[in-house]
N, C-alpha and C positions, 0 to 999 in steps of 0.2 A: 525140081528141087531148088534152082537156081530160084524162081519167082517166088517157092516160097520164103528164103533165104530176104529178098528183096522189101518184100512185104511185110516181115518181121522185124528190119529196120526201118520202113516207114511208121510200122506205129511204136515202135520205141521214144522214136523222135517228135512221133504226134505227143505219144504222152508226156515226155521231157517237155514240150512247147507247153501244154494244160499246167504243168504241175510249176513251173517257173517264167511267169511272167517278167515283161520286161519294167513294170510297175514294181514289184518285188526285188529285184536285179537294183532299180536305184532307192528303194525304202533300207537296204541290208545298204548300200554304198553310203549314204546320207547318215545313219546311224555311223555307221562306222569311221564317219568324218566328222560328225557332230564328238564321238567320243575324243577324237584324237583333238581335237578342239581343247575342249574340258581338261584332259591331261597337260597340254602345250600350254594354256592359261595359269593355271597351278603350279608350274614350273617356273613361269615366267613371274608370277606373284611372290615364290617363295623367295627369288635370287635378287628382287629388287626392289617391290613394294614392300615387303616387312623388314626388309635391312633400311629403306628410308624413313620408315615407320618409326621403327626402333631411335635412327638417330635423333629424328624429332623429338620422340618420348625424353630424350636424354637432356636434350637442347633445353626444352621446356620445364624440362623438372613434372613432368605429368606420369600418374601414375600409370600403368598400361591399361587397364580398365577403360580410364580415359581416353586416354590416345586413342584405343584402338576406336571407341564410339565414338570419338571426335572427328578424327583423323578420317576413318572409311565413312562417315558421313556426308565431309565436305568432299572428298573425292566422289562419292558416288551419285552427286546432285550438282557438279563441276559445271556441266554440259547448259543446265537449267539456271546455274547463276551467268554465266556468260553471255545467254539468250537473255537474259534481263535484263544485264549490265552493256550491250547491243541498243536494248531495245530503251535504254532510257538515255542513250548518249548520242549517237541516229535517232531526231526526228522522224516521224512518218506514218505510213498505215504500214503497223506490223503484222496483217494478218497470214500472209507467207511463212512468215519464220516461227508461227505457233506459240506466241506471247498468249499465255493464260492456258495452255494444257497442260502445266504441272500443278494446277490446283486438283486437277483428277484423282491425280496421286497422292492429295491429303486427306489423312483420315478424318470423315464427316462426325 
């Protein structure tokens, strides 16, 4: 009785091992850290990007329509004027630092 008892937990645990991979174990972790991500961003967007947003709007006398295509544009292509604003004020060979991979990004 005792072996079969023994046995019957080995393949409980075989099957648990088949049916949950440890591939699976970090695609469910990764998701679920990807999510909390997304949430943590949008939080952090609401409390501080659209309140300086907004002051801007204010500052400038622009409508929000504007602002917001103005504004989230120049922010979100930041990274790509300063890699060119770099690269035109440093002489040199820029091929390192990816001078000419935001043309990819324009629509042909």
């Amino acid at each position: 009785m005792r072996e079969r008892g023994e046995k019957l937990s080995q393949t409980i645990e075989e099957d648990i091992d088949k049916k949950i991979s440890p591939s699976m174990i970090s695609l469910i972790l990764y998701t679920v850290a990807m999510l909390l991500c997304f949430v943590l961003l949008a939080s952090i967007v609401d409390k501080f990007f659209v309140v300086s947003l907004d002051r801007i709007r204010t500052i400038g006398n622009l409508s929000s329509d504007a602002a917001g295509a103005t504004l989230m544009a120049v922010g979100s292509s930041a990274p790509e004027l300063f890699v060119a604003l770099f690269a035109v004020i440093k002489p040199g060979d820029h091929d390192a630092i990816g001078i000419g991979q935001h043309c990819w990004q324009c629509p042909v």
